[in-house]
C-alpha positions as CSV (number, residue, x, y, z in Angstrom):
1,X,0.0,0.0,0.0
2,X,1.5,3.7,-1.3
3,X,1.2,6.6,1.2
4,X,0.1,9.9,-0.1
5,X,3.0,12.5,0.6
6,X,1.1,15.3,2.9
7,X,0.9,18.4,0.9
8,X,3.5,21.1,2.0
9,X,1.9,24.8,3.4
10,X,2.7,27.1,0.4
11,X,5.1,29.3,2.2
12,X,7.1,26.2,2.9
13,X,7.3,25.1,-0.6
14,X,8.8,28.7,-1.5
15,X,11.3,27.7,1.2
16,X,12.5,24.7,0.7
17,X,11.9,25.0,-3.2
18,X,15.2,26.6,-5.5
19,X,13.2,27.9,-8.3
20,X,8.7,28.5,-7.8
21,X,6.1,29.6,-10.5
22,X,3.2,30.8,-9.1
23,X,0.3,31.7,-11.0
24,X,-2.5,33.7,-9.4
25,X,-5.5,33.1,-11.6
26,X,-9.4,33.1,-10.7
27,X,-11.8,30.3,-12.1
28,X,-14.1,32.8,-14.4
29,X,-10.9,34.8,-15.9
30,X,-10.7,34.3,-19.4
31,X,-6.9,35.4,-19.8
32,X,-6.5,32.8,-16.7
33,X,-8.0,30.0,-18.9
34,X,-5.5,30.9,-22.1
35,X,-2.6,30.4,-19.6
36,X,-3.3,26.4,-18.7
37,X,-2.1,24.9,-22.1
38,X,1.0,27.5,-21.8
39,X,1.6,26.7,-18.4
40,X,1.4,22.8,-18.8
41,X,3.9,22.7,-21.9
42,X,6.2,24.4,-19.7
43,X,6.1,22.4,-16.8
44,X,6.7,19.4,-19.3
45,X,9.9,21.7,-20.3
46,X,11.4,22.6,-17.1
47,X,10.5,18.7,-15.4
48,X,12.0,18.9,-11.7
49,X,14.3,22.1,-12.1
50,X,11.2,24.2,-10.8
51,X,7.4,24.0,-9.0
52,X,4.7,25.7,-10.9
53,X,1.5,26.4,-8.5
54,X,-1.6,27.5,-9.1
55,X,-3.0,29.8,-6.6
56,X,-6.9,30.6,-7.0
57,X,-7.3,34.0,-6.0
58,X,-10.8,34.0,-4.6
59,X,-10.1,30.8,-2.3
60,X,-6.7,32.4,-1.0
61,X,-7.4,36.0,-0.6
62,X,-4.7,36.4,2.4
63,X,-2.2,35.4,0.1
64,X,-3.3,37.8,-2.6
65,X,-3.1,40.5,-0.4
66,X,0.0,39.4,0.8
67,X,1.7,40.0,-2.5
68,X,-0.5,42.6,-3.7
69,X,-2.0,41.2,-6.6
70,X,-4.5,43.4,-7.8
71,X,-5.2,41.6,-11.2
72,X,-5.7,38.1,-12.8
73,X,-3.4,36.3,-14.0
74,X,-0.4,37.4,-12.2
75,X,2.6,35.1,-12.3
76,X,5.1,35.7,-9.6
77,X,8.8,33.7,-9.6
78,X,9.9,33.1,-6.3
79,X,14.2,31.8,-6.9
80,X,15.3,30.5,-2.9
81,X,12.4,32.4,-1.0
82,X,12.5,35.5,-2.8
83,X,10.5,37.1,-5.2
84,X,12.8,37.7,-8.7
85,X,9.9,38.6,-11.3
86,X,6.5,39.1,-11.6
87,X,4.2,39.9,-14.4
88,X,0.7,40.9,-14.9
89,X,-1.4,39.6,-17.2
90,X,-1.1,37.0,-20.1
91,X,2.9,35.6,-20.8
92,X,3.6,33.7,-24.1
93,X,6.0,30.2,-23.7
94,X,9.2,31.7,-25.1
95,X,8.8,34.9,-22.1
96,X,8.3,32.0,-19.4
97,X,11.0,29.9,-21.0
98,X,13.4,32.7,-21.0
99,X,13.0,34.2,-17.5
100,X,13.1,30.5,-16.2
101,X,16.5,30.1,-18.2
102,X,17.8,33.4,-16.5
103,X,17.0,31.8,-13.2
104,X,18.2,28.0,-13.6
105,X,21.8,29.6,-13.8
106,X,21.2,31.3,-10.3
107,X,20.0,28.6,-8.1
């Protein structure tokens, strides 16, 4: 019989995780839907060198707050704990790809 892994708090992923992805997003945002497919083809890129998460705005509004995200999507890179780039709004693969790339190097 497998045991499930319990799920780590999300401030303990960003610190025990090098290199984190997080997407704020909202269930009835439209630019929030386009970003799935992008999102999963980059996570099939980058494999284990990085966590993307998905963080649903209206279910987590403490953590919205927290970093002050003010629209949807908003994807925020976190490289050892601390924030190294966020954008608002829609990204295309080769942005993502690239800013990842920057950070692989880092960690």
């Amino acid at each position: 019989m497998q045991t499930v892994p319990k799920l780590k708090p999300f401030y303990e992923i960003l610190k025990t995780e090098p290199l984190v992805l997080v997407d704020f997003s909202a269930e009835w945002c439209g630019p929030c839907k386009m970003m799935k497919p992008v999102l999963e083809e980059l996570k099939s890129w980058i494999g284990s060198k990085a966590i993307i998460l998905k963080i649903d705005v209206d279910k987590n509004t403490h953590t919205a707050t927290k970093y002050e995200v003010r629209a949807v999507p908003t994807l925020l890179l976190f490289r050892n704990g601390q924030m190294v780039w966020r954008h608002s709004g829609t990204a295309d693969l080769h942005t993502l790809k690239k800013v990842l790339q920057q950070n692989f190097t880092s960690t």
